[in-house]
C-alpha angles and dihedrals in degrees: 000000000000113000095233093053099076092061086042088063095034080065093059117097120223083260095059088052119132100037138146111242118196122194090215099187088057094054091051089053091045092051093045088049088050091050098046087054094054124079115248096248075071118107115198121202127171114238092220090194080078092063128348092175098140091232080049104066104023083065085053102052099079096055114040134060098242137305132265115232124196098196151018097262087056098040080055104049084046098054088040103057089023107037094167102035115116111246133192114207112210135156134103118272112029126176143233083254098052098040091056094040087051085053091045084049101057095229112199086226139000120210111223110215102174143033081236088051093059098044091052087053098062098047083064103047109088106169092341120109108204115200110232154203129199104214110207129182108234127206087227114159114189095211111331096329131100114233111240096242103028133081096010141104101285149145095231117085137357120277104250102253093060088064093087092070099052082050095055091047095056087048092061089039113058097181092066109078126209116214112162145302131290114217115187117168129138137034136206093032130164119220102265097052091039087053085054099050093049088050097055083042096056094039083050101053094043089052088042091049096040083051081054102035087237120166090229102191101154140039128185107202089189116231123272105140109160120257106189104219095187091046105030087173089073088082110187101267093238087173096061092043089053082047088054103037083061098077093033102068086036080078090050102043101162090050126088116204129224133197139174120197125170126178091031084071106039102019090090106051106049134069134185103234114200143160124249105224102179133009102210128187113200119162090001098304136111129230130187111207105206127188109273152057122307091235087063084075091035106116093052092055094045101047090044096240135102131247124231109257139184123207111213109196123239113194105183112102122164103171112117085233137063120291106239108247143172132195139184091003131107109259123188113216116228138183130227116272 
């Protein structure tokens, strides 16, 4: 924890409690580092669905090249609080509603997750020319495993057989361009097998778009750098991914590469201060009731690990009985209901 952060949170009041408090000029620093270490054929854009908070984003804004939305709400706060910043809409399902708002919009790009989505598309454009990327789920192995979101059933991207259609629709319809592929598919990566996967993905849509004589000038490899909840000191090496990624478009030269990653950026400057309100035993076990919802703590239970926490001390106690305490036990931290 900053050092500046504990007299941050002594300054908070029990009505403030719980709250998320951001350390902004780390993250800037954080952001500036991540950009530094990427070539320049990189394009970096912010997956807001990490992290919306308004400080958030507003910090983000000057150092990265746009940010990658998965819905309407988030399309709208974005252009709300960002009204020129270019903006990328994926996601699978999206509606009528959403199609048109992201037109309205002006997104910089749409991802294009089904055959149906595309034709719905086109039933919307009118004049306006929308700028385009198939995403495809690819069966791509980095060694002999199977990576957790590719190649596999799923309801992100197309199989790639079923990209032919979409290519034969875009032939009869000029005012949708095609300007690349996206390629998501794994999450929770390090450097050197993200590196890997990026690498098969690219091999695999040259070969795909030289089968096709298509001009490929752009791939989006998705996010899915790794953030170690359990050892948040194993930060993602972006240094040695930008080191790798080097080479490695050297053998694409006519593509840019974009990617979106989200907790990777934001995960490390930011903490959810509470206030423990009773410390209960029940069966032999200890449980430390904190202001708050239950669904603040909602990803660790359901994902079956624990988060890194700090205790600060607070020594002011004016109840005329003992203040409940534990010490040198395991404790479980729950929300109110």
């Amino acid at each position: 924890m900053r050092s500046a952060l504990p007299e941050h949170v002594d300054r908070l009041t029990d009505d403030d409690l719980p709250a998320y408090v951001y350390d902004l000029p780390d993250l800037r620093e954080h952001a500036d580092a991540i950009r530094v270490a990427l070539p320049k054929r990189v394009r970096l854009l912010y997956a807001a669905k990490a992290n919306a908070d308004p400080g958030i984003l507003r910090t983000l804004a000057g150092h990265v090249d746009g940010f990658e939305v998965a819905s309407g709400g988030e399309l709208g706060h974005l252009r709300t609080l960002l009204p020129d910043a270019p903006i990328s809409f994926g996601g699978p399902g999206k509606t009528q509603a959403e199609l048109t708002q992201a037109l309205d919009a002006g997104v910089d790009r749409l991802h294009i997750e089904s055959e149906h989505e595309l034709r719905l598309l086109t039933t919307l454009l009118g004049e306006r020319t929308p700028d385009v990327l198939l995403r495809v789920n690819l069966p791509v192995h980095i060694g002999q495993v199977a990576l957790a979101m590719g190649g596999h059933p799923s309801p992100f991207g197309m199989d790639p057989a079923q990209l032919d259609h979409c290519l034969e629709l875009i032939a009869r319809d000029p005012r949708v361009r095609l300007r690349g592929l996206h390629l998501h598919l794994a999450g929770g990566l390090g450097a050197r097998p993200q590196l890997a996967l990026i690498d098969e993905g690219l091999t695999w849509a040259d070969g795909w778009a030289s089968h096709r004589v298509i001009d490929l000038t752009e791939v989006n490899a998705g996010g899915g750098m790794g953030v170690d909840c359990t050892h948040p000191q194993r930060k993602f090496d972006w240094r040695a991914f930008g080191a790798g990624l080097r080479p490695l478009l050297a053998r694409h030269p006519r593509l840019t590469l974009r990617i979106e990653p989200g907790r990777s950026v934001t995960a490390y400057c930011g903490w959810y201060v509470t206030q423990v309100l009773d410390i209960k035993s029940g069966r032999g076990h200890a449980f430390a009731v904190l202001r708050g919802g239950t669904h603040h703590l909602r990803t660790p239970a359901a994902k079956q690990h624990d988060r890194p926490f700090e205790v600060i001390p607070d020594d002011v106690w004016s109840r005329p009985w003992d203040r409940p305490e534990i010490r040198d036990e395991p404790v479980t931290l729950v929300g109110q209901p």
